[in-house]
C-alpha positions in Angstrom: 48.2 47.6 -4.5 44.4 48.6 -4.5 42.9 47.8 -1.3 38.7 48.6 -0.3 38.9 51.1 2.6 36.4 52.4 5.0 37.1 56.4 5.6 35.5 58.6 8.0 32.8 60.6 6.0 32.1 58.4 3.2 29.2 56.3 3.6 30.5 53.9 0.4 33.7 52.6 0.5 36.6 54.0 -1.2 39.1 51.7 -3.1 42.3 53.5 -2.7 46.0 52.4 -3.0 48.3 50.4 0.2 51.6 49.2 0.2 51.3 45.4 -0.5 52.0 43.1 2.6 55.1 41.1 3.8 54.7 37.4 5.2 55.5 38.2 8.7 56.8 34.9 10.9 53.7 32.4 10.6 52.7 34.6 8.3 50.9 34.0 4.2 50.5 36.6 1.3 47.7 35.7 -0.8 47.0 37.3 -4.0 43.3 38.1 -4.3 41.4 36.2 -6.6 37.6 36.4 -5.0 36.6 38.6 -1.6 32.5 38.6 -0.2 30.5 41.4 0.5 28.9 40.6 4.5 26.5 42.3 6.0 29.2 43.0 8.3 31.4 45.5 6.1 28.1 48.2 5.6 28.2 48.3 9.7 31.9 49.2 9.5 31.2 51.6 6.9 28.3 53.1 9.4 31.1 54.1 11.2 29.1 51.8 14.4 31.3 49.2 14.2 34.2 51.8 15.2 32.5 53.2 18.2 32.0 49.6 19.8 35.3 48.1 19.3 37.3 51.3 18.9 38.4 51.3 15.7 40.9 53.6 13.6 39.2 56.0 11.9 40.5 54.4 8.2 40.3 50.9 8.3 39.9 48.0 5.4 36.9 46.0 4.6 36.0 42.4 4.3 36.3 39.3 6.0 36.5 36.7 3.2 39.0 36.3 0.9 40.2 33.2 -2.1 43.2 33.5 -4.1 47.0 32.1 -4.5 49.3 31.7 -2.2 52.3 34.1 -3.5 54.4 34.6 -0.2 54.9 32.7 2.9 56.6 33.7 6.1 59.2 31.9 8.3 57.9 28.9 10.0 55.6 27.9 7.7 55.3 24.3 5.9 51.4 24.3 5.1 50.1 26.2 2.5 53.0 26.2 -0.2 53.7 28.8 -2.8 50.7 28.0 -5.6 48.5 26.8 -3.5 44.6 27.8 -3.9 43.5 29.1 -0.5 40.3 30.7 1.3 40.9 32.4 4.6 38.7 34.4 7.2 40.2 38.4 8.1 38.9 38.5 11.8 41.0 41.6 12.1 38.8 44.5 11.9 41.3 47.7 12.8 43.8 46.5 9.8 43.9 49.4 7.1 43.5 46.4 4.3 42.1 43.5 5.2 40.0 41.0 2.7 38.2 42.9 -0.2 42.3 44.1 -1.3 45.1 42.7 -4.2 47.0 41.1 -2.0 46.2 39.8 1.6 48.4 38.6 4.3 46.9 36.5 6.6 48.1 33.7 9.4 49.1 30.8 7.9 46.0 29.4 10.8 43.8 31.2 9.5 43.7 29.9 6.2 42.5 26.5 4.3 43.5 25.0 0.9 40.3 24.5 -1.5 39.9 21.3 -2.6 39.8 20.5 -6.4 36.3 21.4 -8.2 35.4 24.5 -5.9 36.0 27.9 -8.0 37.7 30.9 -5.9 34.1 32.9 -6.2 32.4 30.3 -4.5 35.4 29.3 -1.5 35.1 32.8 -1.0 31.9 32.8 0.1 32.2 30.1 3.0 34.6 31.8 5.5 32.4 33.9 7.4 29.4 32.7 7.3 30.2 29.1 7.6 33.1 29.5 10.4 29.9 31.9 13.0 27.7 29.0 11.8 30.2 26.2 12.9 31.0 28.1 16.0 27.9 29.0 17.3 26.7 25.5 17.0 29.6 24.2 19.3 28.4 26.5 21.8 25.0 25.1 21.7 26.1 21.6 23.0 25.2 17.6 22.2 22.4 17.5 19.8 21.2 14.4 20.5 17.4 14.3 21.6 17.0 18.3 20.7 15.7 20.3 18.7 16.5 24.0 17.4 15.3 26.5 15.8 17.4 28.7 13.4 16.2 32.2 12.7 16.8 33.7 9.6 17.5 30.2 7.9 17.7 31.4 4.6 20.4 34.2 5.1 24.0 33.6 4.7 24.6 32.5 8.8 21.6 30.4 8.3 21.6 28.7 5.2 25.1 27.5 6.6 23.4 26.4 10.6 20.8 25.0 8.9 22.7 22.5 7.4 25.4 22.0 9.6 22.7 21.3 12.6 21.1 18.6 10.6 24.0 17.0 10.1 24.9 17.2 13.6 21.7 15.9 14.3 19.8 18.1 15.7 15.7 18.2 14.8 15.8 21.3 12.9 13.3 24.3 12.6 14.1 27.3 10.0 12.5 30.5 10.7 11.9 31.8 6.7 9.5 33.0 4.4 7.4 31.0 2.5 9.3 31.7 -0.5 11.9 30.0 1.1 10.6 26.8 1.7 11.9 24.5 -0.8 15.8 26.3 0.3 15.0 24.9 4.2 13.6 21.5 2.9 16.5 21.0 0.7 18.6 21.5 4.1 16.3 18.7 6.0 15.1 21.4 8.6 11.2 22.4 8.7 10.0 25.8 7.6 8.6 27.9 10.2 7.0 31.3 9.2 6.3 32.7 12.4 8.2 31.9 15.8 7.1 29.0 18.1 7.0 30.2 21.8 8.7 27.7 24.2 8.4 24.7 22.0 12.6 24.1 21.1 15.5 23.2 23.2 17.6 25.9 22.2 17.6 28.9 19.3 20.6 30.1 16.7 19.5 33.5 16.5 20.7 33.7 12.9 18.1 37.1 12.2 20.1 39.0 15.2 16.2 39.0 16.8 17.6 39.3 20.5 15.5 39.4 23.0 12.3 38.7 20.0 13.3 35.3 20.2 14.0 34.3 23.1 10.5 33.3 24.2 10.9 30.4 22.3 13.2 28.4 23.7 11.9 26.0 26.6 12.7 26.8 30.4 16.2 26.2 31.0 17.4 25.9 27.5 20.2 27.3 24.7 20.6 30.8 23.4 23.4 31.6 20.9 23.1 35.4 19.6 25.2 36.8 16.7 25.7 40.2 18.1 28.8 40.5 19.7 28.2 44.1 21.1 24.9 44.0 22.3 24.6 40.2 24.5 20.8 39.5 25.1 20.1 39.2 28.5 19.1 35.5 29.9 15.4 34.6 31.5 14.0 31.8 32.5 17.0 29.6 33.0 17.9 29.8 29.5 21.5 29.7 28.9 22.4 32.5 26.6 25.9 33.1 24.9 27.0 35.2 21.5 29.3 34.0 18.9 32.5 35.7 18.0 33.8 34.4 15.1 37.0 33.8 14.9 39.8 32.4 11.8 40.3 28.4 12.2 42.3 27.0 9.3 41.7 23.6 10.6 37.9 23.9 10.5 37.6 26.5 7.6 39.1 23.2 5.2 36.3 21.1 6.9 33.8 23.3 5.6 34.8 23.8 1.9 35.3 19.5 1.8 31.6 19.6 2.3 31.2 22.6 0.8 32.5 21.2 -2.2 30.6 18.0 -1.8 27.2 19.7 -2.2 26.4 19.2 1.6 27.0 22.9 2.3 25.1 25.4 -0.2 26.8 28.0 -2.5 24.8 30.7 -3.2 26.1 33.9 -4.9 23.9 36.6 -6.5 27.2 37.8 -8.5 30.5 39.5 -8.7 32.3 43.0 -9.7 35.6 44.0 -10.1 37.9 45.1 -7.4 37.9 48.5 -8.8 34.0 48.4 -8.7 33.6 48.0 -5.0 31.4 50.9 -5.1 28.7 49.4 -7.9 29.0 46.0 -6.1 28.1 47.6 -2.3 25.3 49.3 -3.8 23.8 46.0 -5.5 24.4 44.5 -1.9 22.2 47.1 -0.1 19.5 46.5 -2.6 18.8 43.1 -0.7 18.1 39.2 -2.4 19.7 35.7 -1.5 23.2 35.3 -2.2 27.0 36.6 -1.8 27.9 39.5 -3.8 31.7 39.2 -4.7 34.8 41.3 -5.7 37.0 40.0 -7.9 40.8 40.5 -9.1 
């Protein structure tokens, strides 16, 4: 089984061979159909993300993952053998993890996709759409407030924005001007340069820190995206930091509306498995959109 690996001296990643998984108790095997590039797989490459958490020094890569349920592990009713699945690999010392042929995961930690969503584009929700989700509950009510989301057109973003609105929060998207018509279409405001003190609380989508904080009101909501590095409150404001984690329950949520048009799918295009390389370089080069592996 060929797996995309992260190995000490190699600033790309390597695709290399594993043995394939066993359903452990609780437990799915998913063969591999679609698996996102994230901005979060180059900082485990950097070799960074093993210094903070303490990682081996040969670990997998990637969070996301879509395919077919081939294997499932005692204990386990929901998903079946055959079924279509999408599922979130929060587990970042495994030596394969998303971007592989086969994937196990927790039976929790994955979500059937609903009829009329493609593999590519279920794969590209899991992530970005579950830190989204997540750092939106620790926000609060919405009722009455208003936010601001940095970074609104990025993949964290794109998703909050949306999400927020639908909430009902008053929504401001920090953007280019290019990006306008993406944060209209999402029923937030464009914002090209950040307010000072004028919202209720800030998703700090951007990873700005401490750049942002000013605008939040006195005694107002923080959520940062940077696990490792917390910013440090002022003012009253109430700061916290998302750490993503799988939810099965809430990942099938997000691909129903994902599905439905009310979440957007945006994906700048895939490679090959065996082209992980090619398809990490074409990620660094920037633009809107998932890059994907497929198998």
């Amino acid at each position: 089984m060929i797996s995309v690996r992260s190995l000490p001296e190699h600033t790309m990643p390597v695709v290399e061979d594993q043995p394939e998984p066993t359903a452990g108790a609780g437990d799915v095997v998913i063969e591999m159909r679609a698996a996102t590039i994230n901005p979060a797989d180059p900082f485990v490459l950097s070799g960074v993300a093993g210094e903070v958490f303490g990682l081996p020094d040969a670990v997998g890569l990637g969070y996301d993952v879509a395919g077919v349920v081939v294997a499932v592990g005692e204990g386990v009713e929901r998903p079946r053998v055959g079924d279509r699945v999408a599922g979130l690999h929060d587990d970042l010392s495994a030596p394969s993890r998303g971007q592989a042929a086969m994937v196990a995961l927790p039976a929790s930690a994955v979500a059937v996709i609903p009829e009329g969503l493609g593999d590519v584009e279920a794969a590209t929700v899991p992530l970005n759409a579950l830190t989204a989700r997540q750092a939106l509950d620790l926000l609060g009510a919405p009722v009455g407030r208003s936010l601001l989301v940095t970074g609104a057109a990025g993949g964290v973003g794109g998703y909050a924005m949306a999400l927020a609105v639908r909430d009902g929060w008053t929504v401001l998207g920090l953007a280019r001007e290019s990006d306008r018509e993406f944060v209209a279409a999402a029923g937030a405001e464009l914002v090209t340069e950040l307010p000072h003190g004028t919202v209720d609380a800030v998703l700090d989508a951007a990873a700005l820190q401490e750049a942002a904080l000013p605008a939040v009101i006195d005694a107002g909501a923080f959520v940062g995206v940077l696990p490792p590095v917390p910013v440090v409150p002022e003012r009253g404001v109430a700061v916290e930091t998302v750490n993503v984690r799988a939810d099965g329950g809430v990942l099938g949520e997000l691909l129903s509306l994902t599905v439905s048009g009310d979440l957007p799918t945006r994906i700048a295009g895939s490679h090959p498995l065996a082209e992980a390389g090619v398809a990490y370089e074409r990620f660094a080069e920037g633009g809107r959109g998932r890059w994907v592996l497929t198998h």
